[in-house]
N, C-alpha and C positions, 0 to 999 in steps of 0.2 A: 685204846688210844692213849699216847703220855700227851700228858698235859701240857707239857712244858714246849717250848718251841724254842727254837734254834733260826740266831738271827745274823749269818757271816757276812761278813763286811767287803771281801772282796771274793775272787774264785779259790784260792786257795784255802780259806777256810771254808766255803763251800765243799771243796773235794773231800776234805778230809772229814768234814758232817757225812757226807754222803759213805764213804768210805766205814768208821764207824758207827754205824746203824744198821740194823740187817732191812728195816723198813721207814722209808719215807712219806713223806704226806707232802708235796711244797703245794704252797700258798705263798698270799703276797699280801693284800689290807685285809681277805678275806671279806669282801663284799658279797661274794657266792657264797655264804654257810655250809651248802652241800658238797661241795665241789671241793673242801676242805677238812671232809670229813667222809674221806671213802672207807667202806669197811673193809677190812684187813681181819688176817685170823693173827694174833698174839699183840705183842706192843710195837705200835707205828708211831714215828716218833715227826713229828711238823715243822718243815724250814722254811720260815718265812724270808723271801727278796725283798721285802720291804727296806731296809737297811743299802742294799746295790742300788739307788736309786741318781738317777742324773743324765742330762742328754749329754753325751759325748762327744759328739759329733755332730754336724750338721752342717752340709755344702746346698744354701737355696739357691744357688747356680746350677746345681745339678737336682734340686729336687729331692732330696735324700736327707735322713739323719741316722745316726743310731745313740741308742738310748741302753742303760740298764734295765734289766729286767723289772726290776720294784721301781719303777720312774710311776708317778702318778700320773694318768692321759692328760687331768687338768693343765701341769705344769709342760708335760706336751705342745698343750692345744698353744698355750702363752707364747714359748718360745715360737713356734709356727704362726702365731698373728703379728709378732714383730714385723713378718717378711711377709702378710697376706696370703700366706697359704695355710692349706688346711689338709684334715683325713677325711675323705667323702665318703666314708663306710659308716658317720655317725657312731663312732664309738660310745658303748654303753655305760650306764652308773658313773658318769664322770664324776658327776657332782657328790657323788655317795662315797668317792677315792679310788674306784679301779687302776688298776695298775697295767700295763702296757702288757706284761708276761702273764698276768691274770686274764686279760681281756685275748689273748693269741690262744692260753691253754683252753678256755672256753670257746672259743671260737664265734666272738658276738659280735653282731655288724646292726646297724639300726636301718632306721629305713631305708637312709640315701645305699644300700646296698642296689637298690634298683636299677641306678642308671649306671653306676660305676661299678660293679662290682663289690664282694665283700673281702674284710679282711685279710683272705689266703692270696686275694688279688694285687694285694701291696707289702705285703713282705717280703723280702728278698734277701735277707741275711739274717741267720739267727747261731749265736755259739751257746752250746752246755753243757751239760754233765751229764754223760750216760751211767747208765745202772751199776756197770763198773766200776767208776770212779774215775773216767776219762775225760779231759776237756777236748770235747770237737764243736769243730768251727765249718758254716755250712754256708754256701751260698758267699754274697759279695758286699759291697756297699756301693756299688754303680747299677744303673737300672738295665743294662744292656750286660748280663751276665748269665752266660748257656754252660758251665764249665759244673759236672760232676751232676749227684742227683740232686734234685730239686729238697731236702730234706726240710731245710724251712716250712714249708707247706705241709709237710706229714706233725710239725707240733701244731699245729690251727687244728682246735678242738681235740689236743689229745688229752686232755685233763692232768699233764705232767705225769702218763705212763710211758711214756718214753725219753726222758726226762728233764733234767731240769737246769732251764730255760737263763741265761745270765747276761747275755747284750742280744737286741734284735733290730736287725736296719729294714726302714720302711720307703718306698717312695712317698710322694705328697701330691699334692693337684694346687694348683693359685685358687683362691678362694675366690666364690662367685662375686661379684659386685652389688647384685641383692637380690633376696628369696621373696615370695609370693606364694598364698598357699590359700586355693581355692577349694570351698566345702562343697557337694551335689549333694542334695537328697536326693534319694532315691522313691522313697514310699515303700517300697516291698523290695524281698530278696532277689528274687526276680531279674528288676530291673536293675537292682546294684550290679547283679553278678554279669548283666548283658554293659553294664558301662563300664565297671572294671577291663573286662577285655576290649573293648571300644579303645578305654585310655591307652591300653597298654600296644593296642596294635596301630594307633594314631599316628601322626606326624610330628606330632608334638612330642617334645623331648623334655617328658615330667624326669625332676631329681627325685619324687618319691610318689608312688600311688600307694595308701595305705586306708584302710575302710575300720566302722562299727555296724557288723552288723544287727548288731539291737537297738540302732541308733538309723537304720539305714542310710547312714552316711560313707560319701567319700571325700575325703581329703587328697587334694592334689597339689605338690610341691614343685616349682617352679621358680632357678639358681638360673642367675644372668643379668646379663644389665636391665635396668629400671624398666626401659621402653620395649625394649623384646618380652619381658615378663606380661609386660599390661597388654601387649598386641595378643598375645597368644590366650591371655584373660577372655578377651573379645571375642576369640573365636570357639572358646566354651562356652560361653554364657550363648554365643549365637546356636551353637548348636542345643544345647540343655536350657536355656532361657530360664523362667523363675528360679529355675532350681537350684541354683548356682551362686553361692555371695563368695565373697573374701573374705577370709578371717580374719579379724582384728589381732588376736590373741597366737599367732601364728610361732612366735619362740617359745613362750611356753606350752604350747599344744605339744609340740614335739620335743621339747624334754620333757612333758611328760610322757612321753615316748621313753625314751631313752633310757631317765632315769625310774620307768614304771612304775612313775606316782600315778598314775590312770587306773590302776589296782585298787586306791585306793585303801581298806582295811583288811585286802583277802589278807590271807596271812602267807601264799606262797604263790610266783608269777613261773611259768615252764614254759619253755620254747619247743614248739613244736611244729616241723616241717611238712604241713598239712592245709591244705583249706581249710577254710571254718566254717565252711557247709559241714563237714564232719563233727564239727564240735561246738555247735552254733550254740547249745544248752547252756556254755558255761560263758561266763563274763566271756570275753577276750577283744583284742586291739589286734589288726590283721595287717602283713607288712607286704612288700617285695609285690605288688599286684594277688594280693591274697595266700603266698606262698610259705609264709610264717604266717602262726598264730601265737600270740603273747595270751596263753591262757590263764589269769587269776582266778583262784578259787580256796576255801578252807579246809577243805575233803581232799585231800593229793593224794592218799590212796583210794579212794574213788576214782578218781580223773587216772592211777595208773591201771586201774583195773578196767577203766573204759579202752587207752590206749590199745592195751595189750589184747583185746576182742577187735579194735582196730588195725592190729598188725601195723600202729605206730612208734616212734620213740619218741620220748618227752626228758630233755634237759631240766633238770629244776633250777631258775637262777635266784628267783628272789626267795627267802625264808628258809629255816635249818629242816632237814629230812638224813635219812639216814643212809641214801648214795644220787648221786646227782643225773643217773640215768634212772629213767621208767619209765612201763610200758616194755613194750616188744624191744628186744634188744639182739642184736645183731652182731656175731662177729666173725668175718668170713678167718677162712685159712691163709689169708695175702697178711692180714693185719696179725692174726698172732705170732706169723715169721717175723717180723717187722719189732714186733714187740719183743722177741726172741732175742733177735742181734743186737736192738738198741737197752736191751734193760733184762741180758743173759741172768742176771742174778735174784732178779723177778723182787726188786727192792720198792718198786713204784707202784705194785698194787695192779691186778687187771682191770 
């Protein structure tokens, strides 16, 4: 790996980084370590978006902005509360500096993925730089756009192997008028894992069901006006009775989410598209109605050697390792065509 990284200012010095290099690495604040550090056979050389950063655009009439790639979410999130709107997918490590093209190439959505959908569900325009050294430009900046293939969505979760990533336009949602976030105990797993599905098949329209089960809690998130929030309060607590308070502490509970201060001092946090009846052993915070597990632990090859006996994969987001998948790894013949045409010169690493 060279050490040095490469910081272009606009696309045109991007193209020609890209162009001179036989191997690239792009990153962005590098908040993921791993994910910035894929292994390569010779010298890979790292171009950080950091430097592209800025909204560019932004029509709150239509719902829409687009941003540079290296834009930090925070400064995002800002221009979006002028107009009271928001990203309902909870985007991650805001507070830590993620970057908008770092959070797409990973593919991170936080809790509120639940009710609205994740990340691949609100982008709808992305332009960059294929392995060639070509600028293409994909998708639109209006929300009502069918025209060509959906390419946008094939960068969510590519780790910048197909490449690299320079304006991305997103839709938005009006931001709730206010959150509510009810704790159950449960007592045993048991019963957690029968009220999880309870919430989730409910009438109630939770923004986030997310559980501990070492804690046999549930945490239930509930975006709406004041008086809808507290009516539907009522009708938890009527059904679950003792078991049920309101959290005092309810913004920073969920950044700690977010930002995976709930880890703690593990030294590394991996996303893992699993229940956590499978992986109940190790710490973890459980998202989407149990469908993520945010597993910390100090042993990460342990935990890839459990994965991969579980025939799962495991992203590592938080703490440095030496490639940012593991566990059982997967890659069908659809995806290395894909890989093929978008990055013919095979400069991004598989």
């Amino acid at each position: 790996m060279n050490d040095s990284i490469l910081r272009p200012a606009n696309e045109a010095e991007l193209v020609d980084a890209i162009r001179g290099h036989q191997q690239i690495t792009p990153c962005g604040n590098m908040t993921k370590p791993a994910m910035s550090t894929m292994t390569r056979d010779g010298d890979t050389t790292r171009v950080s978006l950091s430097a592209m950063s800025g909204v560019i655009e932004y029509e709150p009439s239509e719902f829409t902005f687009t941003a540079l790639a290296g834009t930090r979410i925070d400064e995002i999130n800002a221009v979006l509360a002028g107009r009271n709107q928001y990203l309902p997918f909870d985007p991650m490590l805001v507070q830590a500096g993620a970057t908008i093209g770092g959070t797409v190439a990973a593919g991170l959505s936080g809790a509120g993925r639940f009710r609205f959908g994740g990340l691949r569900d609100f982008i709808i325009g992305c332009s960059f730089v294929s392995g060639d050294g070509k600028m293409i430009r994909s998708g639109g900046k209006v929300v009502k756009n069918a025209a060509g293939f959906d390419i946008p969505k094939l960068m969510v979760g590519s780790l910048g192997r197909l490449g690299v990533m320079t304006e991305l336009t997103f839709k938005v949602f009006p931001k709730p008028a206010s959150t509510l976030t009810l704790v159950v105990n449960c007592q045993s797993s048991d019963n957690l894992n029968r009220r999880i599905s309870e919430a989730a098949a409910s009438q109630w329209e939770f923004d986030a069901i997310d559980s501990r089960r070492n804690e046999f809690n549930l945490y239930l998130r509930l975006a709406g006006p004041p008086q809808v929030n507290q009516a539907i309060a009522a009708q938890v607590s009527g059904r679950w009775g003792d078991d049920v308070r309101e959290l005092d502490s309810s913004d920073s509970f969920w950044q700690s989410v977010t930002e995976l201060t709930f880890a703690g001092d593990r030294s590394h946090v991996v996303k893992v598209p699993a229940s956590s009846q499978s992986l109940c052993d190790f710490d973890h915070h459980a998202s989407a109605a149990d469908n993520i597990v945010w597993v910390a632990t100090d042993d990460i090859a342990f935990l890839s050697e459990r994965l991969t006996k579980l025939a799962l994969t495991g992203l590592v987001v938080r703490g440095d390792w030496n490639q940012a998948i593991i566990g059982k790894i997967y890659q069908s013949q659809l995806s290395r065509n894909i890989k093929a045409a978008m990055d013919p010169l095979n400069r991004f690493g598989e």
